[in-house]
N, C-alpha and C positions, 0 to 999 in steps of 0.2 A: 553621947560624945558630941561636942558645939564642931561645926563646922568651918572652917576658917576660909576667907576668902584670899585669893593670892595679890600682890601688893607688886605694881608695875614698878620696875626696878633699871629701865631705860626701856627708850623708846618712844617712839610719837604714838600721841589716843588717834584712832583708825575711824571714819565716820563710817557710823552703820547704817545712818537714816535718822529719822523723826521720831522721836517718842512714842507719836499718835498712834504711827505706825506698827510699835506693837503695844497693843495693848495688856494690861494682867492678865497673865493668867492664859496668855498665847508665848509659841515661839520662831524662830524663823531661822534660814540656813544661810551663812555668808559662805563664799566657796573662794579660794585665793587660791591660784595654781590648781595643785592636786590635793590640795589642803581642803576638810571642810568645818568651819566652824558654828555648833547650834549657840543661839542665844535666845536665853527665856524672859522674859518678866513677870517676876514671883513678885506679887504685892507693892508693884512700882520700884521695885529694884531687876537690872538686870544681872545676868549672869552669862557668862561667854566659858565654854568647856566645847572639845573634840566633838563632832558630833558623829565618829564613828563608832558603834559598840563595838567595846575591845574585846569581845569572844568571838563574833564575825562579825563580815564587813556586811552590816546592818547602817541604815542613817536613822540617829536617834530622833530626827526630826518630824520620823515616819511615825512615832511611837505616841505614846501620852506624857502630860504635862501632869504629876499628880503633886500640888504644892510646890516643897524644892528638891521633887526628884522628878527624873525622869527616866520610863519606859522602854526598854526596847523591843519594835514589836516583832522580834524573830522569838526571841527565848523568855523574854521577861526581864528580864535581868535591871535593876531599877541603879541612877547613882546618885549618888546626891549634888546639883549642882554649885553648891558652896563650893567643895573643896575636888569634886571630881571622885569621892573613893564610890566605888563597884559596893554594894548593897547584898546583893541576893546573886548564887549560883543562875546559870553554870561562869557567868563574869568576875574575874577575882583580880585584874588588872584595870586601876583608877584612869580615870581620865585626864586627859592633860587641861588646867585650868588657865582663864586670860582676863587678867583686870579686865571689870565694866563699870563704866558710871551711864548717869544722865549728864549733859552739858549743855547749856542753853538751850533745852528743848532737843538735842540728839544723843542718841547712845553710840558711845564710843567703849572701843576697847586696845589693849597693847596686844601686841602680839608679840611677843618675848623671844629671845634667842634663842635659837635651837630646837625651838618647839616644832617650826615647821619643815 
């Protein structure tokens, strides 16, 4: 099944940092309020998804980066960061996804209505 990534549909791109900052194949935690968001870089693209695992409250950022899924490290539970869907028991609820690009050297994301 292709994975599809989610298409910022309003809203202002959020700076996350530097590029350099992460590099492939790393990820890192942005926290907004009570909100946390992981964002990965899979082969120089990023990827912005919930970074709570949705079977407990796990931070997937604790977890492994395996390509473009990630880990959680309570249960296993892997998801895929394209599109957020839950992969593997006991996780059967996807993750919420947030447009990312690179921009002049920063990754940026939207954070979309209602998500948070």
């Amino acid at each position: 099944m292709a994975c599809d990534r989610p298409q910022p549909s309003s809203g202002p791109w959020i700076d996350m940092g530097a590029v350099e900052d992460l590099p492939p194949g790393t990820m890192k935690r942005y926290e907004r309020e009570d909100h946390r968001i992981l964002i990965a870089n899979v082969d120089g693209t990023p990827f912005a998804v919930d970074d709570t695992c949705t079977h407990e409250d796990a931070s997937l950022f604790s977890g492994a980066l395996q390509g473009d899924k990630v880990k959680c490290p309570l249960h296993g539970s892997r998801f895929c960061l394209r599109d957020g869907r839950a992969l593997d028991e006991p996780a059967e609820t996807d993750l919420a996804c947030y447009p990312a690009r690179i921009h002049n050297g920063r990754v940026e994301i939207v954070i979309l209505p209602g998500l948070t």
